[in-house]
N, C-alpha and C positions, 0 to 999 in steps of 0.2 A: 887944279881941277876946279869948277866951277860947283855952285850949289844949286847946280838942277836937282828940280824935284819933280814926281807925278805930275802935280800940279801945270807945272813948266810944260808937260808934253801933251797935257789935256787941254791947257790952252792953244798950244801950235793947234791941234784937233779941230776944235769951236774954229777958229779964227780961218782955220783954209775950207769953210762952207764958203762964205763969200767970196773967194776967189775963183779966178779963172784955172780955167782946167791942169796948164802947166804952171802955174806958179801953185796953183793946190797944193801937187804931184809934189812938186819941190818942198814946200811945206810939212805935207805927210812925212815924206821919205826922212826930211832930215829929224822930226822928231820921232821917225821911226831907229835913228842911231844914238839919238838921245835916249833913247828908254834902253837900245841895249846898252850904254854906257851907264846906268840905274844897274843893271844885272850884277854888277862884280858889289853892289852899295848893299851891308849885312842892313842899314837901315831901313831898305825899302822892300813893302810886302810884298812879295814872287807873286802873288797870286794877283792881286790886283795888275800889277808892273803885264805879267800875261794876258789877263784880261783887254790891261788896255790896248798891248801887241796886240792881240786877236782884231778889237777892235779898227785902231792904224787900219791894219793889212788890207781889211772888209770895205775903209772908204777910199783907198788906194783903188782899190780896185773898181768903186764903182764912181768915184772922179773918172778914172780913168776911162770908164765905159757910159759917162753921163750924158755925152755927147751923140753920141749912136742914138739914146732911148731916148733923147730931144729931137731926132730927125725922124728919118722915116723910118727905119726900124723900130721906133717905139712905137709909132701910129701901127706896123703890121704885128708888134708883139701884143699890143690890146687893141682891136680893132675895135671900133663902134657896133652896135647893131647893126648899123644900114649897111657898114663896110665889109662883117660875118659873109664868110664863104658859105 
């Protein structure tokens, strides 16, 4: 076994903003296996280790949907004034 740490999976985090949508994806996901491979580690604090799952989960999902609120779905989810129905 290797010596992943938080650390380890905070940085995969940071570093898939700059990426494209599917290699993000790919990024997120896989240090979303890296944190639960941390779960079985008495070293590492549960609460944090969840936290940062929570967190993973929350930019999985909005990589994932980042492309939609860059097209035109995002233009009708905040429309301008001029654009207001």
């Amino acid at each position: 076994m290797t010596d992943l740490t938080l650390a380890d999976v905070e940085r995969s985090l940071e570093r898939a903003t700059d990426l494209e949508t599917e290699e993000a994806v790919a990024v997120l996901r896989s240090a979303r296996e890296d944190l639960e491979a941390l779960g079985n580690d008495p070293d590492v604090d549960e609460t944090r280790r969840r936290e940062l799952g929570d967190t993973l989960d929350q930019r999985i999902r909005e990589v994932e949907n980042r492309d939609a609120y860059r097209g035109e779905l995002g233009a009708a989810m905040n429309p301008d004034e001029d654009d207001a129905p």
